[in-house]
Every structure is written in C-alpha cells, then in structure tokens.
N, C-alpha and C positions, 0 to 999 in steps of 0.2 A: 504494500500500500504506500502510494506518495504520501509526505509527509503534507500535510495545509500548508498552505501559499495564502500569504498577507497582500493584499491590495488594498490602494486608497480607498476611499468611501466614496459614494457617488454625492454631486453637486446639484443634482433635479430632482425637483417632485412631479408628480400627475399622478392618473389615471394612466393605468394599460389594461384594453380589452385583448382577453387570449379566448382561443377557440378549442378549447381541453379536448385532447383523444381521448376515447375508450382505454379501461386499465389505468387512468394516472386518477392519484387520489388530490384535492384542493390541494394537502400539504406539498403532493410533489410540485406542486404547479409553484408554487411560493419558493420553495426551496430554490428550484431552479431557477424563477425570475430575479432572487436574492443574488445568485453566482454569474448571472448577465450583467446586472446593477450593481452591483458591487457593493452593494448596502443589506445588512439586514432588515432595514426599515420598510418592510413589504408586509401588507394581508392582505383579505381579501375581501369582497361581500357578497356571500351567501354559497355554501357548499354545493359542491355537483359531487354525487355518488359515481366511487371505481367506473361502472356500469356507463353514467350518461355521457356523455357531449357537449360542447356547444361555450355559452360565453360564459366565463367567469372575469370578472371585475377587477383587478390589483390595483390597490395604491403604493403610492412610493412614496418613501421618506414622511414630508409633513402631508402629504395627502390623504394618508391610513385618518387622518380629521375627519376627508369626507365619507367614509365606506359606510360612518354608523346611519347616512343618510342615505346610502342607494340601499341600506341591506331591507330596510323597509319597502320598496318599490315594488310595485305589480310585477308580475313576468310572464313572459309568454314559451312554452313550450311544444314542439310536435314529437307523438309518444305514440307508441302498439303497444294497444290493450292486449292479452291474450284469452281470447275465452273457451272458458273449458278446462280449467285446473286453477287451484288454489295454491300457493306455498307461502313456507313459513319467516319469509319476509315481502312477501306482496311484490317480488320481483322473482328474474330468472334466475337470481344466483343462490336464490333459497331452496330447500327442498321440496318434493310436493307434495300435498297435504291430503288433496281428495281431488281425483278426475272424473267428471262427467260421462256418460257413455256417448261416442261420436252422433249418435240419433238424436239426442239429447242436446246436443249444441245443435246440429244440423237446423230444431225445429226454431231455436231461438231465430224472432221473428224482426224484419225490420224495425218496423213499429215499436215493438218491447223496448228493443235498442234505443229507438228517439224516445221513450218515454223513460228508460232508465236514463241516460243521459241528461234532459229535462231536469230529473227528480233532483239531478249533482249539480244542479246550475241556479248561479246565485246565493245570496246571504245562506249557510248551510255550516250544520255541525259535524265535524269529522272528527274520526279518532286514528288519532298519528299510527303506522307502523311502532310494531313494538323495538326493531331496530333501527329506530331514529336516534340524531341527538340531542333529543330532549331530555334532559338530566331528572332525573328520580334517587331524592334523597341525596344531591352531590355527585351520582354518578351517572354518564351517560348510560340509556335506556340499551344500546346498542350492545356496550359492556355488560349489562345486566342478563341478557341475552346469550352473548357468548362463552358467559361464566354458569349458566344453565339454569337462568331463572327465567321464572312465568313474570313475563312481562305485560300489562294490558295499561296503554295508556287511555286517561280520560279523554273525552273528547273534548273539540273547541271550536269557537265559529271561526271559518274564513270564507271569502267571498269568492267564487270561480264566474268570472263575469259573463264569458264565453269556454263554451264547450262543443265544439264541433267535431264530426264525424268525417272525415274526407273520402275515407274507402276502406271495404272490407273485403275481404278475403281467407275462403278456406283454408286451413292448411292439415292437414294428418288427422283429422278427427276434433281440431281446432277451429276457429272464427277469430283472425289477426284485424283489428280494429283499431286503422293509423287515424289518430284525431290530433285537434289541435284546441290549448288550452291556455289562455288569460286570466288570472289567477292573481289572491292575494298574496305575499309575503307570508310563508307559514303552510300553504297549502301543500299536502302532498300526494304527487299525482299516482306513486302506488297506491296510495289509498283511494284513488279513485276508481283506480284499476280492480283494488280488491271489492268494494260496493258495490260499482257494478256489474259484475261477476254474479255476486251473492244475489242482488234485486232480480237478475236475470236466472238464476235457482243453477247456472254452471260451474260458479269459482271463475276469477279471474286472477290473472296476475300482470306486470309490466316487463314488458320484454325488450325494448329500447327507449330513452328519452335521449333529448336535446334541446337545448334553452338557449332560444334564439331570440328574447329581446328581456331587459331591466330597464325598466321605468324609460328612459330617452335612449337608453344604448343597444343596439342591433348587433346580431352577430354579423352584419355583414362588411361589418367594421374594425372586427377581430383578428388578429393572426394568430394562425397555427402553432401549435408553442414550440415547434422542432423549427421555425422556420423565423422566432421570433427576434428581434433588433428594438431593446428596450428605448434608444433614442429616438427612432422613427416614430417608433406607436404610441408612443408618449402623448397623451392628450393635457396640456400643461392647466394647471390647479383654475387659475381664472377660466377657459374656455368651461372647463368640467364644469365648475360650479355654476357659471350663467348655463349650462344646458339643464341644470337641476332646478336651480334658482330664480326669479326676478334679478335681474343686475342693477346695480347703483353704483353711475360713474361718477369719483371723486377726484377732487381738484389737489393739488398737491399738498392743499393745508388740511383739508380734510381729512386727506390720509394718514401725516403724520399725525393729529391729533389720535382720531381712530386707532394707529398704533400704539400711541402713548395711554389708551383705556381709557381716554375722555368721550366722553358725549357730542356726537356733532347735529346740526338740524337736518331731519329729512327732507328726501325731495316737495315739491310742492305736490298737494293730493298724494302724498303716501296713505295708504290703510295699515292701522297698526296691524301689526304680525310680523313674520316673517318665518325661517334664515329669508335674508336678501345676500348674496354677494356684492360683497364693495371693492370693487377695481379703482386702482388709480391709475394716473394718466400713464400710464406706462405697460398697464395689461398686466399688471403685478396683484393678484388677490391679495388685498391684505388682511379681510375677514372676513364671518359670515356675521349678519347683522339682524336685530328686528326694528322695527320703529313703535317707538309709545309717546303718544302726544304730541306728535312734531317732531320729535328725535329718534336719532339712531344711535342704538347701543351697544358694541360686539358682541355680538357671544361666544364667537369663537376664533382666535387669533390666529394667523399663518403667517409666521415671520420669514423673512427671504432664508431663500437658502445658504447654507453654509456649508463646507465639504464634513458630510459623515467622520464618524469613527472609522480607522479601518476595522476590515470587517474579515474574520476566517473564513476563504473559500475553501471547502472538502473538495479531496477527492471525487470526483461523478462516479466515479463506479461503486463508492460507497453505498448500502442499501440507504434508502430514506426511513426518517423517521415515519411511525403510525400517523394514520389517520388523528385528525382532533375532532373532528363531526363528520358523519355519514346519514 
C-alpha cells in the first residue's frame, strides 16, 4: 500500500452535481470528490442507495452551508416497480419474501394499477422501509436490521405530487412497471413499490431507481463521476444560491456591513421572510438573509475563500469506508 500523499487544500467553494453509477454508495461518491478537491470539506444532500443512479448534490468547502437547504427539496425520480414478489427490503437486493403465482399477476388489471397508483398520490402516510436510515433509538434502522432485529418503522406523511405510469411490461411471471415520481423530501419510492404490490394483492418490490431532478437541479446537468473535473462543474456559491433563493444585489457598503453582522435596509417592497441570497457587486455570496420590517438580517454567513487545511489523500485502491445512510 502507498503511503498518503499530503496536498494543498482546495481554494473554491460551490455546488457539484454528479450522476452516481450503480454499486457506488453517497460515501464513495464524497470520498472520491474529496481526492479531486483536495479538500475534505465535501457532503452531500440526500442519499442515493448502492442500487440507484442519477444526481447527487456535493458541496465544497463553505458551501456544505447550503446542502441543509437542497436536502429539503422535492425530487423527481424514474423507477421499475416489480410486480409479483415481495422482499425483505422493498428492493432487489433483498430477499424474497412471498411470490405470487404468474396467473395471478397476469390478471392484475390496468385499471387496478391507475387506481392503486391514484390511492399513493398526494398528501399520504407511508411507513419507511425497515432498512432505511432513519435512526431508532440512536441507531440506524438499517443496522438494526443487519444485526437481526425486527424492525417496523412508524409511519409518516409525505407528499408524492405526481405518480405516473409510463409503460408496463411482462417479464417471467412478473409485470415490470417503469413510472415516474415527484415527491417530497423523505418519501420512499420502495415503499411505494412495496404498497403497491400489496393494494394490488401480488407483493411488489423496486428493481431500478434514478433521481433525475432536486428542487432547481437536473441530472442533465451532472457529470459522471468517472469522468468528473471538480473545477469545471463547479456551480460557484452565488449562482447556486440565486437558483434556490430570491437574490438581493448589494452595493459594496452593504456588503461589508452585512459581513460585519450589522443590519442593512431591505430592498424597496421586500416581504418579510426569506433565506434571500445577498450578492455583492462582485458575484461574491456573502450571505443568506431574511428581511423583518424593512431590514435585512444574515443568517447565514459565507466568508470568501481561503486555501483549506491540507488534506490526507488515501490511496484509491484503499477499500472505502461504510455507508453512513442507505
């Protein structure tokens, strides 16, 4: 094994959208954007399971600020349903639990299908997979699971605003149903998969996903992570936040005040609330902001960049550390 090699720290922040292959877990994905960047200062917002695809989120440096703002965001995903068998993680890489007999899916009927579909759409209570990571007791449900306990989580509202059917097809004594799904923050779409299964009396389970939009950001804005160039994709801290934000352009007093944690007055017709992003004249985020009474107040500071700590890059042939949510 090569010994770590010390490099600088990286000198930018933003937003990087990556397009996660099948088999890589969030962690690999960070690890690796860490040994491009040269910086540990990398997470992310909102896990994609070994299993799915598609876009995951990273920030860098001082932008890991905004992630706790995208990880809230609608998402959009397209997913095969599987109908005709249940297993014991509501996906393919669980075991299976109880199949249907091929006649038996066969009869499951259009119709059934738009109206099970239907029944999952909109304000609706679902109960997470028992291998989620939603923590029980301090530890993830997931772990609980793999350590050999009965796991049953409660359930909870989340919104699926759209639930569409694109095409179905037989396969081996199955019915494979690609749809596509608009969703709250929280929602998951094995569990969807396993509902309706069940409403439809075959077992279902989920056999591919892919998340191809978070709140403003599209996968088709993402690069591959075998292929990715952290400087290029770099979406820099102000662009991100005005795509999240209302923006509020500041004058160059405004700013430093702003940075110094004083109070400046809002635009004309502000409505209180906010974050608003506050750019000054330079494309420089200097904060995220709300307005009360005429003013605007930070709330969240992003001071310019500075060059990181150096940072340990491992070996790549090193295995990655586990998973931290699935």
């Amino acid at each position: 094994m090569n010994a770590p090699r010390r490099k600088p720290g990286s000198t930018t922040s933003g937003l990087v959208l990556i397009d996660k292959p099948q088999g890589w877990t969030s962690h690999d994905a960070v690890a690796r954007t860490r040994r491009l960047a040269n910086t540990r200062k990398v997470g992310h917002a909102g896990t994609l399971d070994p299993m799915a695809t598609g876009l995951l989120i990273l920030g860098i440096n001082s932008s890991t600020r905004l992630l706790t703002y995208v990880v809230g965001l609608d998402k959009e995903y397209l997913a095969t349903i599987r109908l005709g068998a249940a297993t014991t993680t509501d996906d393919a890489e669980g075991e299976e639990l109880t199949r249907a007999p091929a006649e038996s899916v066969a009869a499951v009927s259009a119709a059934a299908i738009t109206t099970g579909i239907r029944g999952l759409t909109g304000a609706i209570s679902q109960r997470p997979s028992a291998v989620s990571a939603i923590k029980v007791d301090g530890k993830r449900a997931y772990a609980r699971v793999r350590a050999g306990e009965d796991v049953e989580l409660p359930a909870r509202p989340v919104t699926v605003s759209e639930f569409e059917l694109v095409s179905s097809s037989p396969l081996d004594g199955f019915l494979d149903l690609e749809v596509r799904v608009v969703c709250s923050s929280g929602t998951y779409i094995r569990a969807l998969a396993r509902d309706l299964g069940a409403e439809l009396g075959v077992g279902g389970h989920l056999t591919s996903l892919r998340r191809t939009r978070i709140g403003p950001f599209g996968i088709q804005d993402a690069d591959p992570l075998d292929q990715l160039d952290v400087a290029r994709a770099m979406i820099g801290p102000a662009d991100a936040a005005s795509r999240l934000f209302e923006r509020f352009d500041l004058d160059d007093k405004q700013a430093v005040d702003l940075g110094q944690g004083k109070r400046i007055d809002a635009p004309p017709g502000a409505v209180d609330g906010g974050p608003v992003a506050a750019v000054d004249p330079h494309g420089r985020l200097v904060g995220l902001v709300e307005y009360r009474a005429g003013q605007a107040k930070s709330i969240v500071n992003f001071p310019p960049d500075a060059p990181a700590d150096p940072v340990t890059v491992a070996d790549p042939s090193e295995p990655a550390a586990p998973e931290d949510a699935s």
